[in-house]
N, C-alpha and C positions, 0 to 999 in steps of 0.2 A: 845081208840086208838088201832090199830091193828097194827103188825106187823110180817111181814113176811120174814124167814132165811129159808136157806139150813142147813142141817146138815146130813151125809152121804148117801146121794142120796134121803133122804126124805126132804122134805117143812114142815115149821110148820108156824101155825101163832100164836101170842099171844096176846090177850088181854089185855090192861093193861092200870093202870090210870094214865092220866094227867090230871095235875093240873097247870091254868094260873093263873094268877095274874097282873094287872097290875099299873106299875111301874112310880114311882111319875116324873121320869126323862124322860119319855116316853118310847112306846114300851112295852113287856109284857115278863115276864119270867113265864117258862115252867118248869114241874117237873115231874118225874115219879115216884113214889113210892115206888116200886115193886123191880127195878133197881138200883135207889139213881143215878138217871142221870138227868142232868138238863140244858137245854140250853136257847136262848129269840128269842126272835123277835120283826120286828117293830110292825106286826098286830101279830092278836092272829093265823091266817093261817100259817104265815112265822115262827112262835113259835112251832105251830106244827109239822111242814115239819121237820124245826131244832132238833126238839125232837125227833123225828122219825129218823132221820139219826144217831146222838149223841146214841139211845139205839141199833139200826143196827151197830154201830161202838163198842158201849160196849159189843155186843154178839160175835161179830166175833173176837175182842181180846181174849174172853173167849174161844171161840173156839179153836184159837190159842197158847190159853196155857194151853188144856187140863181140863178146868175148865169148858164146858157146862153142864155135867152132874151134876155138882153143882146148874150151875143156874136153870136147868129145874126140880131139884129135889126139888128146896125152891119155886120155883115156884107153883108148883103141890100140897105143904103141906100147904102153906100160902093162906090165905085169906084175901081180904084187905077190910075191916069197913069204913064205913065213915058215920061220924054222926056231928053232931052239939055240942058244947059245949056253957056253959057262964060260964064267966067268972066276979068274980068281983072287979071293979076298983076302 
């Protein structure tokens, strides 16, 4: 997932992962990891879009309270894994 803010007359875009899942009641919920923002949708598109705007919405609060330097700095130092587990039942 890409995402793209202003922040003081520069653009950035951000890579970052979602994660869908879909949901026994229908429709599919969306995660981002990175963020710990998480929104749905009916398809897995419209879960996207929702995701996309929900972490546009969590940056620009950030922004607004002085807090982007934070997020861009955990961003920059973290890497995010993803692998497979088992588990047993």
């Amino acid at each position: 997932m890409f995402l793209k803010f202003q922040t003081e007359e520069v653009i950035m875009i951000m890579q970052l992962t979602a994660i869908f899942k879909e949901e026994k009641e229908g429709g599919y919920s969306a995660y981002c990891s990175e963020l710990g923002v998480a929104s749905q949708g009916e398809t897995v598109e419209e879960a996207k879009k929702n995701l996309i705007e929900a972490c546009e919405l969590y940056i620009e609060s950030a922004k607004e309270l002085g807090m982007i330097k934070d997020i861009k700095e955990e961003l920059s130092t973290n890497s995010v894994l993803n692998g497979v587990i088992s588990v047993s039942v």
